[in-house]
VOGUSE-352575 format. One record per atom (N, C-alpha, C): residue number from 1; atom name; x negated, z, y. Coordinates in steps of 0.2 Angstrom, whole numbers. Example, Ala and Ser with C-alpha at 12.3 -4.5 7.8 and 13.67 -1.06 7.14 Angstrom:
nr | atom | px | pz | py
1 | N | -66 | 39 | -28
1 | CA | -62 | 39 | -22
1 | C | -66 | 39 | -16
2 | N | -64 | 35 | -11
2 | CA | -68 | 36 | -5
2 | C | -64 | 39 | 0
// end
This chain:
nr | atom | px | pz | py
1 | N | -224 | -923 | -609
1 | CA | -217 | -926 | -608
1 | C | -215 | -928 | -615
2 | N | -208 | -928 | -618
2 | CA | -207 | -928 | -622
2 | C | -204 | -937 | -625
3 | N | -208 | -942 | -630
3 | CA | -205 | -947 | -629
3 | C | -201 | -946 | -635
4 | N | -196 | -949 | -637
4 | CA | -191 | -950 | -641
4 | C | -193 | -957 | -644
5 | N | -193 | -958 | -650
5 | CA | -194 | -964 | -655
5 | C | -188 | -965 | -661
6 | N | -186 | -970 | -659
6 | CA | -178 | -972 | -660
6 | C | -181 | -977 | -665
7 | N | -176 | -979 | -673
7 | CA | -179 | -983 | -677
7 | C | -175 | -989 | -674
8 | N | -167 | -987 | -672
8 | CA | -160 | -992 | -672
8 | C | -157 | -989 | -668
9 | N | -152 | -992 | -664
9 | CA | -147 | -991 | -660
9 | C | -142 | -997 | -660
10 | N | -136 | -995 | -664
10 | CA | -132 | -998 | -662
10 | C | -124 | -998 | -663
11 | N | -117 | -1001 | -661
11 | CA | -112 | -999 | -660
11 | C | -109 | -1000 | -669
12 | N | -104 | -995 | -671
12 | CA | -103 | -997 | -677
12 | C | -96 | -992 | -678
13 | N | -93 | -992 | -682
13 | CA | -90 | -985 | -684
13 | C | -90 | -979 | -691
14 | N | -89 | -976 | -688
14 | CA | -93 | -967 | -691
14 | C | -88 | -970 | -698
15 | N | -92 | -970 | -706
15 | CA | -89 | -975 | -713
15 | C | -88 | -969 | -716
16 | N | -92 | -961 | -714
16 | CA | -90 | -957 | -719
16 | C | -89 | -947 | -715
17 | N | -86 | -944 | -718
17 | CA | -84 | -938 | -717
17 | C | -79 | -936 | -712
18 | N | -81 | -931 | -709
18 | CA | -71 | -930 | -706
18 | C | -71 | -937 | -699
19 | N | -75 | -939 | -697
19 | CA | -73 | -942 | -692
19 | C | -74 | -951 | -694
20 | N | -71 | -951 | -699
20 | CA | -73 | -959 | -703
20 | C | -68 | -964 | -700
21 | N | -70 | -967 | -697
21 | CA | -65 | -975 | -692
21 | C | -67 | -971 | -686
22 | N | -71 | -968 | -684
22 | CA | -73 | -969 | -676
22 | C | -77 | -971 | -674
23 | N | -73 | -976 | -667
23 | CA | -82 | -981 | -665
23 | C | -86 | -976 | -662
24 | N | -95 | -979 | -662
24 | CA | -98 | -972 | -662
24 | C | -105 | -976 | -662
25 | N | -106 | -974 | -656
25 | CA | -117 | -976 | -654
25 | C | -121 | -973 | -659
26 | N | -124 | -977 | -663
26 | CA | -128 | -972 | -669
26 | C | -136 | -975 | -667
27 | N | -138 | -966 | -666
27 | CA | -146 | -968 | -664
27 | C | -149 | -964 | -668
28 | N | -154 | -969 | -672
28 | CA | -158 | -966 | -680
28 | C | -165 | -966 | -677
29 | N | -164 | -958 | -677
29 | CA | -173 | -957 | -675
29 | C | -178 | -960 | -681
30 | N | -182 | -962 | -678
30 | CA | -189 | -961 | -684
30 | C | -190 | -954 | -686
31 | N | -194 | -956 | -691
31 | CA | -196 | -949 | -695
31 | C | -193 | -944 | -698
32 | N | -194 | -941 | -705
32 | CA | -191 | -937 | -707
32 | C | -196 | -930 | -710
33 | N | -196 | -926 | -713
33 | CA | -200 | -918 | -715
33 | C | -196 | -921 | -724
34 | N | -193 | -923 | -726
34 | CA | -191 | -923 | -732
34 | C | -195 | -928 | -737
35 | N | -195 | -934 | -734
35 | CA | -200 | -938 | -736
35 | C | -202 | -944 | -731
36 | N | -208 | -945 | -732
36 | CA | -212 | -950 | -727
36 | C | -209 | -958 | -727
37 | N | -205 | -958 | -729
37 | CA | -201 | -965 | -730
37 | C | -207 | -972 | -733
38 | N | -211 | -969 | -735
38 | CA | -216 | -973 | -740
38 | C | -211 | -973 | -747
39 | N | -213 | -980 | -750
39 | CA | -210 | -980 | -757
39 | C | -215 | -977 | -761
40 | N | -219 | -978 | -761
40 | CA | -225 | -976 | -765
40 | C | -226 | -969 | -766
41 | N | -221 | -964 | -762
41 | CA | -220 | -957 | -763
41 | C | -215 | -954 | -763
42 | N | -211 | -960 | -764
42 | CA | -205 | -957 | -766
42 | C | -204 | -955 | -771
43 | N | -206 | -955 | -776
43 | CA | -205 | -948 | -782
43 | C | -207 | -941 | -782
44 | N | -209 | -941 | -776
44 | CA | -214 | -934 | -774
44 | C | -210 | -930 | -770
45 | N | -206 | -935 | -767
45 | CA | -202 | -932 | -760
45 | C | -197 | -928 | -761
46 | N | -194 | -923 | -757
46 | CA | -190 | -918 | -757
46 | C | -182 | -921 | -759
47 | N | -182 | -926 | -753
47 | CA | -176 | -933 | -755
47 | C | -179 | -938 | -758
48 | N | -178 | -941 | -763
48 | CA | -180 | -945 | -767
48 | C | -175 | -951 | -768
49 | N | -169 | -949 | -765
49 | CA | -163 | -953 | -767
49 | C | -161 | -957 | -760
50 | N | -164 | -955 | -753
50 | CA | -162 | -958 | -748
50 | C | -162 | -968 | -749
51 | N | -157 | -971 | -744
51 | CA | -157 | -976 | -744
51 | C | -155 | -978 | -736
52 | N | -162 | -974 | -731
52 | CA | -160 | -976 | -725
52 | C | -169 | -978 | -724
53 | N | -171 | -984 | -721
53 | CA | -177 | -986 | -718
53 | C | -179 | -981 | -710
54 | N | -182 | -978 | -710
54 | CA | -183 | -974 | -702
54 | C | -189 | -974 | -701
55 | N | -193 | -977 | -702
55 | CA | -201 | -979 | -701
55 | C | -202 | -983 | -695
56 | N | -202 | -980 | -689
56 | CA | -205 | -985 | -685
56 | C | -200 | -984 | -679
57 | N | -200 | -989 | -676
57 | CA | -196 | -990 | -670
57 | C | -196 | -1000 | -668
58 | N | -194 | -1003 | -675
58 | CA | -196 | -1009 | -673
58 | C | -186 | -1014 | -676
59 | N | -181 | -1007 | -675
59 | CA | -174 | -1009 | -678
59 | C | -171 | -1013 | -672
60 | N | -165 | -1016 | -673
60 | CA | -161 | -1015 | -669
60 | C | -160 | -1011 | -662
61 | N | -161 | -1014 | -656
61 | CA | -160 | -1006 | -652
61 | C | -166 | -1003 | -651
62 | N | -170 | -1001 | -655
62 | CA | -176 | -997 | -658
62 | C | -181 | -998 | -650
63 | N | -186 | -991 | -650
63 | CA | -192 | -993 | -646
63 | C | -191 | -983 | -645
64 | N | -197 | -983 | -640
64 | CA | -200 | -977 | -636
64 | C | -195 | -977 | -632
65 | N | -192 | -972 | -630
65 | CA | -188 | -969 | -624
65 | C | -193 | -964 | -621
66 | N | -194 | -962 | -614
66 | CA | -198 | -959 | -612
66 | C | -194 | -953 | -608
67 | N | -190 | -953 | -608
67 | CA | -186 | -950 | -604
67 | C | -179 | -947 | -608
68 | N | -173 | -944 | -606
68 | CA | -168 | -942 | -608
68 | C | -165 | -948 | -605
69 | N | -163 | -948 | -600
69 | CA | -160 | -951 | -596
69 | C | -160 | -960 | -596
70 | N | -167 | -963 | -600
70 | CA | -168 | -968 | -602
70 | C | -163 | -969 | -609
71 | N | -166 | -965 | -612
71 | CA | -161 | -966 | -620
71 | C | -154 | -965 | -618
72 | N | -151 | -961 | -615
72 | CA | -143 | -959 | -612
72 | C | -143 | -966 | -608
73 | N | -145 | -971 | -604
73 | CA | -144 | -977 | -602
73 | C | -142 | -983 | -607
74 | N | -148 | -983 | -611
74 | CA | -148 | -987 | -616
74 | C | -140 | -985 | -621
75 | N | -142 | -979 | -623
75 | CA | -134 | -979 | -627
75 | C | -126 | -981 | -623
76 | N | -126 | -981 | -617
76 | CA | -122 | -982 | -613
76 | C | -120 | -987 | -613
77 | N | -128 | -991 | -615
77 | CA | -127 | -1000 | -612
77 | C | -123 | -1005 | -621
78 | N | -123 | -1000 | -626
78 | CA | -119 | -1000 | -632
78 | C | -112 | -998 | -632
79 | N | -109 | -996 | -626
79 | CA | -103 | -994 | -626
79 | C | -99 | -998 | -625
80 | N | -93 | -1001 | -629
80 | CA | -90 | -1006 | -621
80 | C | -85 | -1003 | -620
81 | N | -84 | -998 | -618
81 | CA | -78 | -994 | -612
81 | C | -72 | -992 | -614
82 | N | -70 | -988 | -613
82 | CA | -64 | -986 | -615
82 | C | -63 | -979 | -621
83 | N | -58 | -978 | -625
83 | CA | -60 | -974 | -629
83 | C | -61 | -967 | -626
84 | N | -65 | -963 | -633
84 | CA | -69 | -958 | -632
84 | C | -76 | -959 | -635
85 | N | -79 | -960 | -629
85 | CA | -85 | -961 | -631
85 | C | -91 | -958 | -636
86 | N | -93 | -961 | -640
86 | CA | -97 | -954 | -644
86 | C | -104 | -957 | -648
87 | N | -110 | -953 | -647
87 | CA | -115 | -951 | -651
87 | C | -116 | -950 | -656
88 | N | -117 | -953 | -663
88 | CA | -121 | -952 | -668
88 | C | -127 | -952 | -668
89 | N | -132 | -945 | -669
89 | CA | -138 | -944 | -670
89 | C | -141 | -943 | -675
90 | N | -144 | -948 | -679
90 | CA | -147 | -947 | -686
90 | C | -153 | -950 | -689
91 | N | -154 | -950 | -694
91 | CA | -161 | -952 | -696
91 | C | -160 | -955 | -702
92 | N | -169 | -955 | -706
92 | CA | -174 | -948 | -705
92 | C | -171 | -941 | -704
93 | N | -172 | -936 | -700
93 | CA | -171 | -931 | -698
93 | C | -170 | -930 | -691
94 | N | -162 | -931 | -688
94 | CA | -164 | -929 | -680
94 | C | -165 | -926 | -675
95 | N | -164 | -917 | -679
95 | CA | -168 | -911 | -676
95 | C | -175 | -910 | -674
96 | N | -179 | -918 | -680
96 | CA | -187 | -915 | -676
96 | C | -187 | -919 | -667
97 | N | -181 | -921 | -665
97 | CA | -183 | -925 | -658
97 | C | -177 | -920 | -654
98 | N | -171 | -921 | -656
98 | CA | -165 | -921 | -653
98 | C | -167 | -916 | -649
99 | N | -167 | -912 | -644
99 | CA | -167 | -908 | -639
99 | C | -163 | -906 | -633
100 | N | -161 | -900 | -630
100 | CA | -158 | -898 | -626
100 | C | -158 | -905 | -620
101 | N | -162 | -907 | -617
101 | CA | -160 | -910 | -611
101 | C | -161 | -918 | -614
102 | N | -160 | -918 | -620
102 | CA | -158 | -925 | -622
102 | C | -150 | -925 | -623
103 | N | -148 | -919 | -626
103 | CA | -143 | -915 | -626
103 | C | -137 | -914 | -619
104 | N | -139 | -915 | -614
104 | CA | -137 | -914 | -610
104 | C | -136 | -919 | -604
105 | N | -142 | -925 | -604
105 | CA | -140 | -932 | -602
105 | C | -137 | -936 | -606
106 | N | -135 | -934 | -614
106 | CA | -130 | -937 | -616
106 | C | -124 | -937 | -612
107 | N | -123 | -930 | -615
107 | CA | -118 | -929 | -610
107 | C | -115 | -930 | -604
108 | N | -120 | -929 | -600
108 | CA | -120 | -932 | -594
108 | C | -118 | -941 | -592
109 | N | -119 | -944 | -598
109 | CA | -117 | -951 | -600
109 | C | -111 | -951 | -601
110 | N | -107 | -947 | -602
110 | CA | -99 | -948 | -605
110 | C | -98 | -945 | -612
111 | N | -104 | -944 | -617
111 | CA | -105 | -944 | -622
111 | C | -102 | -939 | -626
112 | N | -98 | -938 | -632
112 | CA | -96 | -933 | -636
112 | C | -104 | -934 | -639
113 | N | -106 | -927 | -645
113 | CA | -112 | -930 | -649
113 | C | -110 | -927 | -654
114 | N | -112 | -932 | -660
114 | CA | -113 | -927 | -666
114 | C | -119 | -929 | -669
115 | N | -122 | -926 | -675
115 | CA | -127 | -927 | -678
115 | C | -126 | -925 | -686
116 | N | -130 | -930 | -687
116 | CA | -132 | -929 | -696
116 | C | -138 | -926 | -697
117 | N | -139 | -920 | -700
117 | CA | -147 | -914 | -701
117 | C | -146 | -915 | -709
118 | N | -151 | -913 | -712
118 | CA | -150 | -911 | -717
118 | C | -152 | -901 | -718
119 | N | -152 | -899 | -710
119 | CA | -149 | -892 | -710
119 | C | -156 | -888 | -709
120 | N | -163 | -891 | -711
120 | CA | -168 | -887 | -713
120 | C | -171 | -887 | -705
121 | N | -168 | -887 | -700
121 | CA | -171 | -887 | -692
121 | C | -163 | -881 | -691
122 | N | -166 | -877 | -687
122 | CA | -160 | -872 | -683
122 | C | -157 | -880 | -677
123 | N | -151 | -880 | -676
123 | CA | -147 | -885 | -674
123 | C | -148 | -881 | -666
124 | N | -149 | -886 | -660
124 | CA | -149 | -881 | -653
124 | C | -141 | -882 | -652
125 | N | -141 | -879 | -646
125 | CA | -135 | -876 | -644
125 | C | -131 | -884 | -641
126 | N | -125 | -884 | -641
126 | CA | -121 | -890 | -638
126 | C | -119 | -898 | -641
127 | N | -122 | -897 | -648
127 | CA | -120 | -903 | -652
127 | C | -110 | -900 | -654
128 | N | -107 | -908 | -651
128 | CA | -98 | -907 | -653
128 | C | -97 | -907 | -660
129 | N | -102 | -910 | -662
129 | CA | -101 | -912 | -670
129 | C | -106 | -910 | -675
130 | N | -107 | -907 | -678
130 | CA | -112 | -906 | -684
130 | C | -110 | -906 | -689
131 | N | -113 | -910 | -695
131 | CA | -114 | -912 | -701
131 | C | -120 | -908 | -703
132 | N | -120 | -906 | -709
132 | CA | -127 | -904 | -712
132 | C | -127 | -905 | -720
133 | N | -132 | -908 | -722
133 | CA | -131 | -911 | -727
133 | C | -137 | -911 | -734
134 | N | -138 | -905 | -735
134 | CA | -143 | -899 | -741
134 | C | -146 | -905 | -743
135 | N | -152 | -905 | -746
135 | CA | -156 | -911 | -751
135 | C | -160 | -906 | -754
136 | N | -162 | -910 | -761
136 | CA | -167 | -906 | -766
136 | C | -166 | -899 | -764
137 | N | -174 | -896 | -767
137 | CA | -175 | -891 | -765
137 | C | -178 | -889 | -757
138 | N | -176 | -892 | -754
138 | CA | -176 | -889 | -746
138 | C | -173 | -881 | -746
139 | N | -177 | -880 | -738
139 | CA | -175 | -873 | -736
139 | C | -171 | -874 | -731
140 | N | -163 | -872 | -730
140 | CA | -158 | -874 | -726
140 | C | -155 | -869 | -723
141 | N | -160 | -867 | -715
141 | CA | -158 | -860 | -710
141 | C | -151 | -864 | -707
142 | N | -148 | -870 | -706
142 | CA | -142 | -871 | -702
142 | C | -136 | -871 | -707
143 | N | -132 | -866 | -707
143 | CA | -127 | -863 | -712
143 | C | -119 | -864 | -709
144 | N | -121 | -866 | -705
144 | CA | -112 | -866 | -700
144 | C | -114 | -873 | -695
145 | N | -107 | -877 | -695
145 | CA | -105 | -880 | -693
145 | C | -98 | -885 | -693
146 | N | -98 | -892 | -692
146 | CA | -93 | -894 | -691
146 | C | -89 | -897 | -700
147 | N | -94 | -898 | -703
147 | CA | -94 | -899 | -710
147 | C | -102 | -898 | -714
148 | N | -99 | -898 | -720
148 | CA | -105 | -899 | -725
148 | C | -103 | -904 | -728
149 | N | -106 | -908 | -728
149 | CA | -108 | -915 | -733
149 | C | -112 | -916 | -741
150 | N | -112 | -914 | -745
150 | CA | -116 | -913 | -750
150 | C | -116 | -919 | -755
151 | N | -121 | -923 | -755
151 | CA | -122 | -929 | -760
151 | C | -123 | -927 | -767
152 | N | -119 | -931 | -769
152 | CA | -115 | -926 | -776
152 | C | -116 | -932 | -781
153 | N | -121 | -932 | -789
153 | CA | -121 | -924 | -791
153 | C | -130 | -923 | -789
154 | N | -132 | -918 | -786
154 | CA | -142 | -916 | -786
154 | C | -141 | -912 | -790
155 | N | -146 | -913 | -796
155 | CA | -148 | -907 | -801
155 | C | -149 | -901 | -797
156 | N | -153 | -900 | -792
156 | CA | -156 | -893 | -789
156 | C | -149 | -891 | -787
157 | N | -143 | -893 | -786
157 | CA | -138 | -891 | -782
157 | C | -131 | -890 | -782
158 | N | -129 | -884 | -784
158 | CA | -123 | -885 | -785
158 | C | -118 | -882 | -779
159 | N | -112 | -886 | -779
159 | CA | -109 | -887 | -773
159 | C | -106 | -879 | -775
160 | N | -105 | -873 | -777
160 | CA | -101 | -867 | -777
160 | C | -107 | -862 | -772
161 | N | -114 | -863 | -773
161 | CA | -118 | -862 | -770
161 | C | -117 | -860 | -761
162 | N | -114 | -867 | -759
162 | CA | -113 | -866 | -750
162 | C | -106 | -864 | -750
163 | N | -102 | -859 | -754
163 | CA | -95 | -860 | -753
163 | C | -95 | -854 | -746
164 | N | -99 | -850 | -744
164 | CA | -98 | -844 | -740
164 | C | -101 | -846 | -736
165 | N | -103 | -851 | -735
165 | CA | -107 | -855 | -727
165 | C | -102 | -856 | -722
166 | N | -105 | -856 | -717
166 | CA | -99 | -858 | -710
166 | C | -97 | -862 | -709
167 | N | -91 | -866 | -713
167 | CA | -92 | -874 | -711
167 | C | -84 | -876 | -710
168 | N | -82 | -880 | -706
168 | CA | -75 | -881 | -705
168 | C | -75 | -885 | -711
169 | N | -77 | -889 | -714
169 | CA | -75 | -893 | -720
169 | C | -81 | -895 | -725
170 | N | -79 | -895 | -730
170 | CA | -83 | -895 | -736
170 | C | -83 | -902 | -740
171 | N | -87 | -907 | -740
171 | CA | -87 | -913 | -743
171 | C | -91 | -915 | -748
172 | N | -88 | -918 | -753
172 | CA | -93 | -921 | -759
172 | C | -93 | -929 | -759
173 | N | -99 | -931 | -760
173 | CA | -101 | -938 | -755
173 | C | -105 | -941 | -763
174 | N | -100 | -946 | -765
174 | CA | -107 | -948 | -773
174 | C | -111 | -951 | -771
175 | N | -116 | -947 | -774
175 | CA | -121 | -951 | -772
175 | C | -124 | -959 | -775
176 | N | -126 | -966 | -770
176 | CA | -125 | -971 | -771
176 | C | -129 | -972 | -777
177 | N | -130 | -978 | -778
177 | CA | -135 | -981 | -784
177 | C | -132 | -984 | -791
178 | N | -138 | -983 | -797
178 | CA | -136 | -988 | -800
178 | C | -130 | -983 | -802
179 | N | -126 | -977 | -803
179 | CA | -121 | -976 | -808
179 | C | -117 | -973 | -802
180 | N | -117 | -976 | -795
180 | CA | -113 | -974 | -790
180 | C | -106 | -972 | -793
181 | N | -103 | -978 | -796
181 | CA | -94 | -977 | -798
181 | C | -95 | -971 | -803
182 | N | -99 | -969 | -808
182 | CA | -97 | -963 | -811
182 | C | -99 | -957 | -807
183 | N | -104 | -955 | -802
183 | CA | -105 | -952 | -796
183 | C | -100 | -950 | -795
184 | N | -93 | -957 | -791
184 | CA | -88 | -956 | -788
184 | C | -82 | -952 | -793
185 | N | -82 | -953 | -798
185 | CA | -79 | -949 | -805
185 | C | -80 | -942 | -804
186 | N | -86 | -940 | -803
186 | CA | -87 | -934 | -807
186 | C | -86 | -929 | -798
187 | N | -87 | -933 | -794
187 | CA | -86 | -929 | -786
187 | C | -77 | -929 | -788
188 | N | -74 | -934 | -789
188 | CA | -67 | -935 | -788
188 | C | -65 | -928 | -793
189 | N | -68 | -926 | -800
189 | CA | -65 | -922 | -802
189 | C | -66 | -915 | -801
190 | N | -75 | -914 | -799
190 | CA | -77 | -908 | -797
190 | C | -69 | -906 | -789
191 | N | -70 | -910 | -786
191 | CA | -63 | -908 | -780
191 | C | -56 | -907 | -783
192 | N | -54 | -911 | -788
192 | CA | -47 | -908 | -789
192 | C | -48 | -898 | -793
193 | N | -54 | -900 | -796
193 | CA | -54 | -894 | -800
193 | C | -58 | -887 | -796
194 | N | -58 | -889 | -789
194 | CA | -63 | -885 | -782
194 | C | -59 | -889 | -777
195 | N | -55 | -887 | -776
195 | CA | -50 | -888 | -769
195 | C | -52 | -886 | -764
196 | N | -57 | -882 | -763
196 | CA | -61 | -881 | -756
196 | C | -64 | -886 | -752
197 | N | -67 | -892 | -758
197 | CA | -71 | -896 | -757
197 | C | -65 | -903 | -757
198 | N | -67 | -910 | -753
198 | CA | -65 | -916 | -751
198 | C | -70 | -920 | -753
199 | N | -64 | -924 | -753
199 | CA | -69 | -932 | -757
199 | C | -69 | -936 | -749
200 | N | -78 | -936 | -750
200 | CA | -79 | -942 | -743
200 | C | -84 | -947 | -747
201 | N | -80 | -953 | -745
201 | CA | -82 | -960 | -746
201 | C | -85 | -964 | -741
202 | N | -93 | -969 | -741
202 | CA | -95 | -972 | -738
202 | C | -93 | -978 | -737
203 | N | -85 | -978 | -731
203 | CA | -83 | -984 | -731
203 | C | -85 | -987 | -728
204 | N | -90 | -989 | -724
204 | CA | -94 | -993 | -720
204 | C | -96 | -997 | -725
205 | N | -99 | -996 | -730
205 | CA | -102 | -1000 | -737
205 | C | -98 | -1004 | -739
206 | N | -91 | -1002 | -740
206 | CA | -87 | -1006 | -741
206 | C | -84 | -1013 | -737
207 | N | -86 | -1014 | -731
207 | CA | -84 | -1018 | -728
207 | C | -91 | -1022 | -725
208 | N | -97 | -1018 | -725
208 | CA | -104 | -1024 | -725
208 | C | -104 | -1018 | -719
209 | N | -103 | -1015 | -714
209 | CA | -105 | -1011 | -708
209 | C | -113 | -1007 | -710
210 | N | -115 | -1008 | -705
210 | CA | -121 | -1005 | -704
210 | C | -121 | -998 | -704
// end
């Protein structure tokens, strides 16, 4: 039986890409395949530049779900009603847990879903919303979805690369840290001079949201 370990679960609204200002249950699996979320190897790691904690299951919300049906309860009990109700599934990495019949008691919850991958798990069938988001040098079999996210600028990565991938929208996302605001420079002009590509902003950051 499959248990589900959840780091956070909580109510907040979606701060970046095409669906940015919607309220939206964000449930952060534990665990990632890119790096072990130990600082002590993060120089080694595939993502080195992450700034999400997904170690454990001791967050906000956080714990063992044992069930679909258990986890689909719990997010429910984050809704306060009305709206369209919707699923954020992210991490760590949410393909190593998300599952068909997790997939499916969501929705049987009321739930739209979407998910944050960094792409390198094939996505199952019935996500409304997919995000897929390249890092380092990872190997990235999910090629089509609802956007491409790419944290701009990774040396290993240039964004002309995924222009023939399947993706309703193409986004440059700077990446945070100490030279964030030149990041946001250099993504703001890579886009005027590659109009394929959009400027997505983490404004959850900007207002203290989780």
């Amino acid at each position: 039986m499959t248990t589900y370990s959840v780091k956070e679960m909580f109510l907040t609204v979606q701060g970046e890409g095409g669906q940015t200002g919607r309220p939206a249950v964000f449930i952060r699996f534990a665990g990632c395949n890119l790096w072990n979320g130990l600082e002590r190897d993060r120089a080694e790691a595939v993502c080195n530049f992450c700034d999400t904690d997904f170690i454990g299951t001791d967050g906000p919300g956080g714990g063992k779900f044992t069930t679909p049906k258990a986890l689909a309860e719990a997010a429910r009990g984050h809704w306060p009603g009305g709206g369209k109700p919707l699923v954020v599934f992210t991490g760590g990495e949410p393909l190593l847990q998300l599952d068909p019949p997790l997939i499916d008691a969501i929705h049987a919850a009321g739930f739209e879903i979407a998910v944050e991958s960094n792409g390198t798990i094939t996505a199952p069938a019935g996500i409304d919303w997919l995000t897929i988001s390249p890092k380092g040098n990872s190997t990235v079999v999910q090629r089509s979805g609802s956007e491409l996210k790419l944290v701009f600028p990774q040396p290993e990565l240039d964004p002309s690369q995924f222009e023939d991938w399947q993706f309703e929208r193409f986004l440059l996302q700077p990446m945070d840290g100490d030279d964030m605001m030149g990041n946001a420079q250099a993504a703001f002009e890579y886009c005027l001079e590659h109009p394929k590509w959009s400027l997505s902003l983490q404004t959850h950051k900007w207002i203290g949201a989780p």
